[in-house]
Structure formats: C-alpha cells, structure tokens
C-alpha positions as CSV (number, residue, x, y, z in Angstrom):
1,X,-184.0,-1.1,19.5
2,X,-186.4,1.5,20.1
3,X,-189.9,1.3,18.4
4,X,-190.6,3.9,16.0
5,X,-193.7,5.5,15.4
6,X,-194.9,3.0,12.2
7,X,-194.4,-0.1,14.8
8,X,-196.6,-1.1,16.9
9,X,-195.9,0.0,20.8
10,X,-198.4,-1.8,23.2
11,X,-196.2,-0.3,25.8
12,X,-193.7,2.3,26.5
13,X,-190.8,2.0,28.4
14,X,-188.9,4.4,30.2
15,X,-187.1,3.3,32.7
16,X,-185.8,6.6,34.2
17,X,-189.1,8.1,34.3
18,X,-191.9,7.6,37.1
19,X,-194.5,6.0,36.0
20,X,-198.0,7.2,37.2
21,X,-200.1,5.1,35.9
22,X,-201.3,2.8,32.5
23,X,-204.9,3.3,31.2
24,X,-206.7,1.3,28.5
25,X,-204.6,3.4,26.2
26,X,-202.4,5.5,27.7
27,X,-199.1,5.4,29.5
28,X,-198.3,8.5,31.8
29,X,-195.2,10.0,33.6
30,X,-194.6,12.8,35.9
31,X,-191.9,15.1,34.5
32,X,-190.4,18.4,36.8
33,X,-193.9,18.9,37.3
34,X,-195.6,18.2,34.2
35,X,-196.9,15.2,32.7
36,X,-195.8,13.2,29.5
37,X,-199.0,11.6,28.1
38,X,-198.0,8.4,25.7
39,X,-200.9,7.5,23.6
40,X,-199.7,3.6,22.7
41,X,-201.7,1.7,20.3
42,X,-203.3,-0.6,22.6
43,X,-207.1,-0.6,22.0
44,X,-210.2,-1.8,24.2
45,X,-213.5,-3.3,23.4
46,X,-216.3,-4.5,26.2
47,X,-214.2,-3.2,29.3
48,X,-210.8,-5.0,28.4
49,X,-207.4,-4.6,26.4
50,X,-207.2,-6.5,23.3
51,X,-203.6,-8.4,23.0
52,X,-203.7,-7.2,19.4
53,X,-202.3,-3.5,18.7
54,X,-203.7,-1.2,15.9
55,X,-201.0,0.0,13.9
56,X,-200.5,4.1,14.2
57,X,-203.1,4.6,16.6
58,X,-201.5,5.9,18.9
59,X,-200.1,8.8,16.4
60,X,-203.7,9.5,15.4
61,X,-205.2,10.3,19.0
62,X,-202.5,12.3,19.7
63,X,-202.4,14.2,16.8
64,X,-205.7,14.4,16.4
65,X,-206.4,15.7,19.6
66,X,-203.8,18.5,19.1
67,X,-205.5,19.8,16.1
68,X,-208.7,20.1,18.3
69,X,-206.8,21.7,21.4
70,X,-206.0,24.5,18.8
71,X,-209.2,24.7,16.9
72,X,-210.6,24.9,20.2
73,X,-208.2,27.4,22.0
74,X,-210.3,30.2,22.0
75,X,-212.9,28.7,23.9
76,X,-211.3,27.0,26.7
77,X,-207.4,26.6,27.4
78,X,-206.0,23.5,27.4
79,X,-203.3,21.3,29.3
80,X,-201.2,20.8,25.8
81,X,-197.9,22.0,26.4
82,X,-195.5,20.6,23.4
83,X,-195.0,17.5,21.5
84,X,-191.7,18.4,20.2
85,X,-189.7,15.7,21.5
86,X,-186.0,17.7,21.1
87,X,-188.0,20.4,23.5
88,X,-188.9,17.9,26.4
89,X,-187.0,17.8,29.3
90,X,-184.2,14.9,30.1
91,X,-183.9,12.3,29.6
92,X,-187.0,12.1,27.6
93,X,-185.0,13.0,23.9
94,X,-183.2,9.5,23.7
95,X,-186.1,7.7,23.8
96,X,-187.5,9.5,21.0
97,X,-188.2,6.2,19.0
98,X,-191.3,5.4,21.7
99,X,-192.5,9.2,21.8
100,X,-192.2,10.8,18.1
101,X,-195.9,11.7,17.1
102,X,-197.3,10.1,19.9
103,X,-196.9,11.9,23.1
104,X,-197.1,15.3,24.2
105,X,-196.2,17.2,27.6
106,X,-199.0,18.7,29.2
107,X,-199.9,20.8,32.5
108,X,-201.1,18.4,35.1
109,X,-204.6,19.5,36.9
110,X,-206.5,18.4,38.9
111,X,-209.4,16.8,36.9
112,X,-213.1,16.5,37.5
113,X,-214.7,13.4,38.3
114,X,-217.4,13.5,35.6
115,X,-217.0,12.9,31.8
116,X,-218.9,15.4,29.9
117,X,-221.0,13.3,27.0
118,X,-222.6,15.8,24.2
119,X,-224.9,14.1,22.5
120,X,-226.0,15.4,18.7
121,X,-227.3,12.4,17.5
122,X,-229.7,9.1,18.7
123,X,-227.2,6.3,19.2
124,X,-225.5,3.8,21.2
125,X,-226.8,3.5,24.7
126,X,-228.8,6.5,24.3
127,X,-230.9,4.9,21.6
128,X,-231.3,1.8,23.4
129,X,-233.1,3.8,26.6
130,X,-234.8,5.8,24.0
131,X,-236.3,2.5,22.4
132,X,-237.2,1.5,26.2
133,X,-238.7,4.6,27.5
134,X,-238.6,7.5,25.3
135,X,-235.8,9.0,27.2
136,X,-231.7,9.1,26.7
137,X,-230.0,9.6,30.3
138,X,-233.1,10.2,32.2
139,X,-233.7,13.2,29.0
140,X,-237.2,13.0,27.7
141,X,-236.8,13.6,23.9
142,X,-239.3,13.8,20.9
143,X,-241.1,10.9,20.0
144,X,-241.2,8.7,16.5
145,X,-237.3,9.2,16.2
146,X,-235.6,6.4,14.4
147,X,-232.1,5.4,15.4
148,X,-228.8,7.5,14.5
149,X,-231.3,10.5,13.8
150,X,-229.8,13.9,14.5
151,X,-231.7,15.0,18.1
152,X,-233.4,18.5,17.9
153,X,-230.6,20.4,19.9
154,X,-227.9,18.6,21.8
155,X,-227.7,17.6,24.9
156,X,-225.8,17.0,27.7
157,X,-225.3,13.7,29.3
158,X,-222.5,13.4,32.1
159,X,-221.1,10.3,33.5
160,X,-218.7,8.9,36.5
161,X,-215.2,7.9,35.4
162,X,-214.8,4.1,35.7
163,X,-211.0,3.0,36.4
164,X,-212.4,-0.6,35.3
165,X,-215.8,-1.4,33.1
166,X,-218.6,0.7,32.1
167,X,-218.6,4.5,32.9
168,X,-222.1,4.8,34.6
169,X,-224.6,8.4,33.1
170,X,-225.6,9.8,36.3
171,X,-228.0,12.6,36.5
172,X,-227.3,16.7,36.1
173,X,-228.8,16.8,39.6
174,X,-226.1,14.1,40.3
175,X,-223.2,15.6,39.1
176,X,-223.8,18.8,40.3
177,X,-223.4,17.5,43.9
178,X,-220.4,16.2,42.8
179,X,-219.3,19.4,41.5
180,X,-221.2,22.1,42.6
181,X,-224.2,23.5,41.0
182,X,-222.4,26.8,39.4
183,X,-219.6,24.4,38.0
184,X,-221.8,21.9,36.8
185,X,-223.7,24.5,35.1
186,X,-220.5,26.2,33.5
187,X,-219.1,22.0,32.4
188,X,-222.9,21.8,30.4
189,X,-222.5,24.9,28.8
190,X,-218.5,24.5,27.5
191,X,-219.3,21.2,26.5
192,X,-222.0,22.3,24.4
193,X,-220.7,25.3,23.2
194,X,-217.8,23.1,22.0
195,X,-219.2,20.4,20.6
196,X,-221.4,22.8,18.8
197,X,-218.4,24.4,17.4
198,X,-216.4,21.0,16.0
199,X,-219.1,19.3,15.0
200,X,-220.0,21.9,12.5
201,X,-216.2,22.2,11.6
202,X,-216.4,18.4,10.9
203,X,-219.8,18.6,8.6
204,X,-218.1,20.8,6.3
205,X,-215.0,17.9,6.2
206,X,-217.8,15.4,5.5
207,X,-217.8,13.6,8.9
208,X,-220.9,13.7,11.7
209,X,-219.9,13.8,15.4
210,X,-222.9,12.2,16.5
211,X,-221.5,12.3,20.1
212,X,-218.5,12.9,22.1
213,X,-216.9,13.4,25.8
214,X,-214.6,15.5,27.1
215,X,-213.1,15.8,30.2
216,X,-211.7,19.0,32.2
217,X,-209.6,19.9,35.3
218,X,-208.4,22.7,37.5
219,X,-204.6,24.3,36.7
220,X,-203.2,27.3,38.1
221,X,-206.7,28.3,39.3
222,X,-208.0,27.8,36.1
223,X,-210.7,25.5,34.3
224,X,-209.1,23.2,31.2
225,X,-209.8,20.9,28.9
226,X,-207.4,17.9,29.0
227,X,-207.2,14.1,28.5
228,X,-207.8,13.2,24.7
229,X,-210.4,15.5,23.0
230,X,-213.2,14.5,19.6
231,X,-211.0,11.6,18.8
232,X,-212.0,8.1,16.9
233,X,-211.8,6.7,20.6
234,X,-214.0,9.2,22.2
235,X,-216.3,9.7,19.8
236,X,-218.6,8.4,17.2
237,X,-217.7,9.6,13.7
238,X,-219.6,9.1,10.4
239,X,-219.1,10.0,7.3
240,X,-221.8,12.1,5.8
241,X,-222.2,10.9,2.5
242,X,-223.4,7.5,3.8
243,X,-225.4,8.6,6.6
244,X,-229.0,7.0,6.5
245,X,-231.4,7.5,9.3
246,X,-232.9,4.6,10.8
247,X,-230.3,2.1,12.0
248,X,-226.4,2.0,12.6
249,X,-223.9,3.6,10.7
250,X,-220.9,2.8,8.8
251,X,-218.1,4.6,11.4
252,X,-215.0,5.8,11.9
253,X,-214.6,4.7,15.4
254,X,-214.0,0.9,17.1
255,X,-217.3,-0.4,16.5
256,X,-215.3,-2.2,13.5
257,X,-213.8,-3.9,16.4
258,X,-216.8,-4.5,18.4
259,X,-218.6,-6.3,15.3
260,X,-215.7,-9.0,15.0
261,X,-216.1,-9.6,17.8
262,X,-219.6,-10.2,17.9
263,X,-219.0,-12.1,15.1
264,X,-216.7,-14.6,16.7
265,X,-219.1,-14.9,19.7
266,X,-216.1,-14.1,22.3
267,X,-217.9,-14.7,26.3
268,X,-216.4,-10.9,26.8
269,X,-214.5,-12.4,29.7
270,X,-210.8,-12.5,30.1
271,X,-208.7,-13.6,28.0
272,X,-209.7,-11.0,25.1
273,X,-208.9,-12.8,21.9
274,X,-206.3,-11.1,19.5
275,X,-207.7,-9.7,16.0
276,X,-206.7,-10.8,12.5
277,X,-203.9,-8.9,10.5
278,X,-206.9,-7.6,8.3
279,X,-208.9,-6.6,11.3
280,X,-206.3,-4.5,13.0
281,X,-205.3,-3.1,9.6
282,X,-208.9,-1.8,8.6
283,X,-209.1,-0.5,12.2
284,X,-205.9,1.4,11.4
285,X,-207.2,2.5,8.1
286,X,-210.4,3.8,9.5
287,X,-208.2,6.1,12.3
288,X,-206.0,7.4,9.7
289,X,-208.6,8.5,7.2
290,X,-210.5,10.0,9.9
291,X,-207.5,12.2,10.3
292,X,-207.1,13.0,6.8
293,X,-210.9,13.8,6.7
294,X,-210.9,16.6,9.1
295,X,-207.4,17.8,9.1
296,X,-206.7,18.0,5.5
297,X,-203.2,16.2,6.2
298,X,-202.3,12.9,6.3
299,X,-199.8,11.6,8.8
C-alpha cells in the first residue's frame, strides 16, 4: 500500500519515473520536460539524515512554499507549475498516495550556484563572527549589539551550495565572479526586496524571519525563484510575542532538533541516532503551527 500524506514517507518510490537525484529532503524526477519535486519528511541536522522521519513535514514545505511563490509572484516568477496530482502527467496519478500535498510540478532551470542568505536579524553563525570580530560574512555591523537583535537594515550574505556538509558564505566580490557583477547585483537586490516584503507579511501573523535563503535559476531566458522558498527548513522563525533580545530564541525551525541532540551528546558522526516519538512529534507540531501562523489555514 501506498503511503498517504499523514504517514510518514522517508522515501518515494516510483518506479516508472527517472530519478534525478535525492537531497537531504527531497526526491526529484524528470517528467516530459519538467520536474516533479517530492518534499519527503526526512529531516537533517549537523550535515546528515536522521533515520527518524517528522511526521507531515513534508506537506508543510511544500505547501508552505506555495503560499510564498504566490505571495511573491509579483516580484519574481517562479518554477511552480501545479500540485494537483489528477493534472500531472502519466503515470504520476496512481501513485497519488506518495505525492498528495507533497509534491508539485515545476519548470526545470538552470540554477545558480550561490544561495542567497538575507539576513534581518543577529543569529546563528552570523552572531558567532559578530562576537569574534564585529563583522557577520566579512559585513562590518554596529557595535554593542546583543544576540538575536534585529540588524539596522538587512543584509545580504551569499554562500556556495554544498552537495554534502556545510554551505561555505563567500564574499559579494566572490560570488560576483561566479555570476557576473550585473547579476550578482540584480540576486542582492531581489533577495532583499523579497525578504523585505515576507518578513513584514509575517510580523503582522506574529512570526519574525530573522533570516532566510533563497535560491534562483534561468528558464526560458528568464530569472526565477525555485527550490523551497521562507520555509521552517530554510529559515529561522520566531514568534513575536516571545522574542527577547539578547540570547536564542524559542523557534519554529529544527533547532528543537539540534538541542536533543546536543543534549544526548551524539559525536555528529555517522550513524545519526533516531529521535524519540515525542521529539519527532514536537518537531511536527512546531512545522504545522508555523503554517497555521502565517497562512491562516491549517493543513
């Protein structure tokens, strides 16, 4: 029997579809053309897979990151295509079990090799480099700010894709020899301009995007925004009414992950240790009400 979408899928199978590749999170086919992106609810902490799923993740990045590509559409198209399942093409339908709520058929482009990281807030690695030398990515900031305070005007901090481990902040001098100077420039500015926009949509639902990244690809001679976009996986969320200057935050994201694990003292080298039943299902709980707090809906 198929999964549906309330079980857990740690991975999809479709044996009649080519396969181009599995990510941390993600399983992806080439379809006529196109590709069908499965968000599975796999999830990853310190550079590898945990063997314990998070139930309905999957449904939550995707759907989350729907809502954005049409809050967003006005700014920048996207690769979304549909995530109808009756519309895909064959033989996709009869394995509707594994792709209901958690998939969606996009344009496939050919993507830039730099994530673009808006920072609005001090946290993370930022405030780490930032305790060290005043700086976050090589950006000197004001002094005397305390950690998870909102920075002055955002900023933009790029990085190279890793296919394994740690993406690496390069630079703008950097990635615009990667990209170009004029493109570089125009990446900055979109990013910006769009974290700008959702992150004042999400105050007024009660949550702070304290930082994000986005990535973005070439399409029918075109620039896009594709891959997952302001979801609890790429980017920090907290909700307002506990936010407190001056240390971490209480978050939406997989840091609940990160501090069991912590807790348990794992070496971060293979194998990853599997989570509780109550640890998953917290993590689940903080996805979903992430939803429900900027979308109004609940899934």
């Amino acid at each position: 029997m198929n999964p549906t979408t309330k079980e857990i899928l740690l991975q999809t199978e479709l044996p009649e579809c080519r396969l181009a590749g599995r990510g941390k999170v993600r399983d992806v086919y080439r379809i006529d053309g196109r590709l069908l992106i499965v968000a599975t609810d796999r999830i990853s902490a310190f550079d590898y897979i945990l063997p314990t799923g998070i139930p309905r993740k999957g449904e939550v990045l995707t759907q989350l990151s729907i809502f954005w590509f049409d809050f967003l559409k006005d700014i920048v198209p996207t690769h979304f295509l549909t995530a109808e399942v009756g519309a895909y093409p064959e033989p996709l339908p009869k394995y509707r079990g594994q792709l209901e709520g958690r998939s969606m058929l996009v344009v496939e482009a050919e993507m830039t090799p730099v994530e673009c990281v808006a920072r609005g807030y001090l946290s993370g690695s930022g405030w780490k480099e930032y305790a060290q030398n005043g700086t976050v990515c090589g950006i000197r900031v004001p002094s005397g700010l305390k950690e998870s305070e909102r920075l002055p005007e955002p900023i933009f901090t790029p990085a190279t894709k890793a296919t394994s481990g740690h993406d690496e902040n390069i630079p703008f001098a950097r990635m615009a020899s990667l990209v170009g100077s004029e493109q570089a420039a125009k990446l900055r500015d979109l990013t910006l301009e769009i974290y700008s926009k959702a992150a004042a949509y999400a105050l007024s639902r009660g949550i702070i995007i304290a930082d994000t990244k986005f990535e973005f690809g070439h399409a029918g001679g075109r620039l896009i925004l594709g891959d997952e976009v302001l979801t609890p996986d790429s980017s920090r969320f907290w909700p307002l009414d506990s936010y407190q200057p001056g240390g971490p935050q209480f978050s939406y994201d997989k840091q609940y992950v990160r501090d069991y694990l912590e807790s348990i003292r794992w070496s971060k080298q293979p194998p990853a240790p599997p989570l509780p039943a109550g640890v998953a299902q917290k993590t689940s709980e903080k996805y979903l009400e992430a939803y429900r707090a900027l979308t109004g809906r609940s899934l």
